[in-house]
N, C-alpha and C positions, 0 to 999 in steps of 0.2 A: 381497378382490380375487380373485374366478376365474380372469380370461386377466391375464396379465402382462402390464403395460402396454408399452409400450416407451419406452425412457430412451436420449437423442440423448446421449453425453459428448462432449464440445468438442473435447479435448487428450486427453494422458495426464497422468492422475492417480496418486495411492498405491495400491498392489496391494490395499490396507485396502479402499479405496472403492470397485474395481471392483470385489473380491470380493461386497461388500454387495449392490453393485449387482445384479451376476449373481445374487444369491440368491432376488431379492426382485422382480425385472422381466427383460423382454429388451432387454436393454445390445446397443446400438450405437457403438460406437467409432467415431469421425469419423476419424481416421487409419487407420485400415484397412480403407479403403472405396475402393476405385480411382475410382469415377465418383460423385461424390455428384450429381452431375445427373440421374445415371439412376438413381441410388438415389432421388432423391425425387420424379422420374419415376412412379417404379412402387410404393415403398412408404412414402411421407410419409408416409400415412394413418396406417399401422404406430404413429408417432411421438405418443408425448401428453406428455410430459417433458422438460426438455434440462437436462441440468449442466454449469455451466460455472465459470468461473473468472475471478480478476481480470487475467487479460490474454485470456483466449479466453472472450467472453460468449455473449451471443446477438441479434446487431446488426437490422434491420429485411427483409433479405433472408433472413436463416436464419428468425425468425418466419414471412415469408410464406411461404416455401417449406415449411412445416408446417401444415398446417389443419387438423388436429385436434389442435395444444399447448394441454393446460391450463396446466401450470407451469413455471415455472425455479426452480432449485434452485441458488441460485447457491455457489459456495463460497468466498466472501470475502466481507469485508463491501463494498467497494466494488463501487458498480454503474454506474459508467462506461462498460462493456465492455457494457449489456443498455440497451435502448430501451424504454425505461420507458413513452413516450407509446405506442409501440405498442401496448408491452402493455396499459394503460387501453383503451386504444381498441377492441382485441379480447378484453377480459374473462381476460387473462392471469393467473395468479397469479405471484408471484413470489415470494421469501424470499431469505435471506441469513443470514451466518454470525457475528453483530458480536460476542455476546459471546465467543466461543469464542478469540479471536484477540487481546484487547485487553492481558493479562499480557506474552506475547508480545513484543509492536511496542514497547510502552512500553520495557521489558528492553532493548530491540534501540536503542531512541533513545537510551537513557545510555549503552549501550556506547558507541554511536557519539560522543557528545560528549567521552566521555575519551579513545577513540582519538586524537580528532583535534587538542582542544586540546594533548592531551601526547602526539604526535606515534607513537602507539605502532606505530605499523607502519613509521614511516621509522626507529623506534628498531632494532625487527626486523631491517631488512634490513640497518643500518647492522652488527650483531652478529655475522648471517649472514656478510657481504662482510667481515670483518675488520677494518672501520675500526678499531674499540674497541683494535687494537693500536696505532695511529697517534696519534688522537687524540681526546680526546672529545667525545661525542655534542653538548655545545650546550643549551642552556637554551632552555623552553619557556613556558609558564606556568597557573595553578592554576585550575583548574575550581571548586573552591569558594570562592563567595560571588558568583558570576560573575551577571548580572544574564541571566534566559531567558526570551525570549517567544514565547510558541506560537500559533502560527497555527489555531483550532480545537479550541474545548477543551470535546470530546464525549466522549466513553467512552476514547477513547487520549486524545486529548490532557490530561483530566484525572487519567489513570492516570501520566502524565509527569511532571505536575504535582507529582506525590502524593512520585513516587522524588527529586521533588530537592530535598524540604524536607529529605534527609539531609546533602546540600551547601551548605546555610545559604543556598541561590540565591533570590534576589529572583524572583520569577516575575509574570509581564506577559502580558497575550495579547489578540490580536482575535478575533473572532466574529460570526456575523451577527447574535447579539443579546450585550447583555450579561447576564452572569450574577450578580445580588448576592450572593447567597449563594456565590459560591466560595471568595471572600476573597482574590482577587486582583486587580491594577489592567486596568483595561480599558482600551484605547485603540480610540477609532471607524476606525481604516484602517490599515493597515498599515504604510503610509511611519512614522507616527509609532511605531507597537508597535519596527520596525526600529533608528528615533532613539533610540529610549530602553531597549536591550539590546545586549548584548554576541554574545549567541546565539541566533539566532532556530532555531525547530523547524517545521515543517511538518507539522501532524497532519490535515488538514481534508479532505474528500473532494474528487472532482474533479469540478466542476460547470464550465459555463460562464464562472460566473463567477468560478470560481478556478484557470481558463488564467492558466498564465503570473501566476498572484499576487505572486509573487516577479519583477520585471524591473529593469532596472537604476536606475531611480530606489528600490528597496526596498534594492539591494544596496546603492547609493551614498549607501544612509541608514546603513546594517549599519557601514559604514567599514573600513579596511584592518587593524584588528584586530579585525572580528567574524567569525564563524564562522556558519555555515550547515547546518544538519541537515535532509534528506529522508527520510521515512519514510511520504511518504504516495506521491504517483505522481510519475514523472516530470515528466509535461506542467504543473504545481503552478510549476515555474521556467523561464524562458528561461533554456534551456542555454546559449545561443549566447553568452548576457550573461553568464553564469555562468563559463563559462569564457575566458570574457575579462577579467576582472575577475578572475580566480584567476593569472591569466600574468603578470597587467599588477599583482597586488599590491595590487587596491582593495579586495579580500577575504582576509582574513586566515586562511581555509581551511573546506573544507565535508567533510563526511561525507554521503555519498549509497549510499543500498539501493537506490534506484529513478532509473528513467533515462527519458528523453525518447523514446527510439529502441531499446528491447529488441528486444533483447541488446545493440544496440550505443552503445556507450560510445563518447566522444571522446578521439580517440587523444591530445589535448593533457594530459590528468588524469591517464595514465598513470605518468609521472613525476614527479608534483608529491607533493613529501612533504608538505604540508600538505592530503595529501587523502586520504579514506580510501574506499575504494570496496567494495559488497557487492551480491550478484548477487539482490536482490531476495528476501531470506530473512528476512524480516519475521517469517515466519508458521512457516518450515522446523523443528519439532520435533517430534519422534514425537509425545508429547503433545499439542501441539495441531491438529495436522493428524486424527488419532483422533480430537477433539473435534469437528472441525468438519466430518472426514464423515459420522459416527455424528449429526449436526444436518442435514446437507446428504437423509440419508436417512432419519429421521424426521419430516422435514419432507413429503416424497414420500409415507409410507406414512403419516400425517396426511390430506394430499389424499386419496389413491386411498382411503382407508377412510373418508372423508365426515367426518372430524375435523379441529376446527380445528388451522390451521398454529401453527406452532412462533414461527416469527421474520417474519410475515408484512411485505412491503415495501410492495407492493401486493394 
């Protein structure tokens, strides 16, 4: 690479990742750009690269507004947030971060299902606030042996799988194919995966057709003592059903990382101790955010040095 290509970043990232950046290209920061009109106005061309992220991608107006992008260099695995048709259609490369992230989210799904079955945050605040002087906390009930079925069982959702044969959990899941060799039972739709677990997980990506997968005939299969884990995106459940169904006691409680409306939460969850709430930290550890921009920019200097890509998507 002679002239340093120029690299579009979305948002702000780890100081890790734009230092790289800046090492290795001329990094353009999308937030410190007063006029990006008139920035691509006058030096789109500048632009061969964009990195983004799984809530700031690279939607079909920032592509046209670049014509000279070869790649995206996404930094998550999910690519929701990148218009994937586009990119086909104008010989885009793309990539993405899957394995670097998958130890992670798994980790991050059982926290969440012990939080929430045994109440460990309304235990918290219960300790904090002094109750525990007055009187006690109240019974909850046992995560192991508990019957779990995951919704999408790819690189997370069978790394989930893996952490709960420690809790003797029956494990169930739907997917858009089945898998024999997993050694799990498979059910063709969701309604029934729902009927026939206790806790259902959310690991699947966000496609079309996994809007809204989770709606209230899944929840009203779930019943008023099942439990609910997200950990893949928001838009995966209707919230609206979600938490109506959390108010009204037809759900017996959910643990959610990801939200419908980032940042914003539904001020109804706020106070429901049967629910456990996390600001979309799936992926947030030094360790693997290091991994997956040290992948995010070897991926880039792969491209620009005419080597094949790393994690190619498209």
């Amino acid at each position: 690479m002679d002239k340093k290509p120029g690299v579009w970043l979305t948002c702000p990232m780890s100081q890790y990742l734009q230092q790289q950046l800046t090492t290795r290209f001329t990094l353009f920061k999308s937030w410190e750009i007063p006029s990006k009109q008139d920035f691509f106005n006058h030096q789109s061309h500048s632009i061969r690269a964009v990195v983004g992220n799984g809530v700031h991608g690279a939607d079909s107006d920032l592509i046209e507004s670049l014509p000279c992008l070869e790649i995206i260099s996404s930094h998550s695995s999910g690519l929701d947030k990148i218009d994937l048709v586009k990119c086909v259609e104008k010989g885009i490369r793309v990539t993405s971060t899957p394995d670097m992230l998958t130890e992670e989210v798994a980790d991050l799904a059982v926290l969440l299902i012990l939080a929430t079955v045994r109440k460990i945050c309304a235990c918290d605040r219960f300790v904090r606030n002094e109750l525990w002087k007055q009187r006690d906390f109240g019974l909850t009930t046992k995560v192991s042996g508990k019957s779990v079925g995951i919704i999408g069982l790819g690189r997370i959702g069978s790394a989930i799988a893996k952490r709960l044969k420690s809790f003797t959990s029956q494990v169930c899941y739907y997917s858009r194919s089945e898998k024999p060799n997993s050694g799990y039972k498979y059910y063709p739709n969701v309604i029934e995966l729902a009927s026939n677990c206790e806790i259902l997980v959310i690991a699947c990506s966000l496609t079309k057709a996994t809007h809204h997968i989770v709606n209230r005939e899944v929840i009203d299969a779930l019943g008023p003592n099942g439990f609910i884990i997200n950990i893949g995106r928001g838009a995966h459940i209707d919230e609206q059903e979600l938490v109506t169904a959390l108010v009204e006691g037809r759900l017996g409680g959910a643990g959610l990382d990801v939200f419908e409306h980032e940042p914003d939460v539904p001020v109804q969850l706020i106070d429901l101790d049967n629910v456990v709430l996390s600001p979309h930290v799936g992926t947030c550890t030094v360790e693997t955010r290091k991994a997956m921009a040290d992948l995010v920019v070897a991926n880039l200097v792969a491209h620009f040095s005419n080597e094949p890509l790393l994690t190619p998507v498209v």
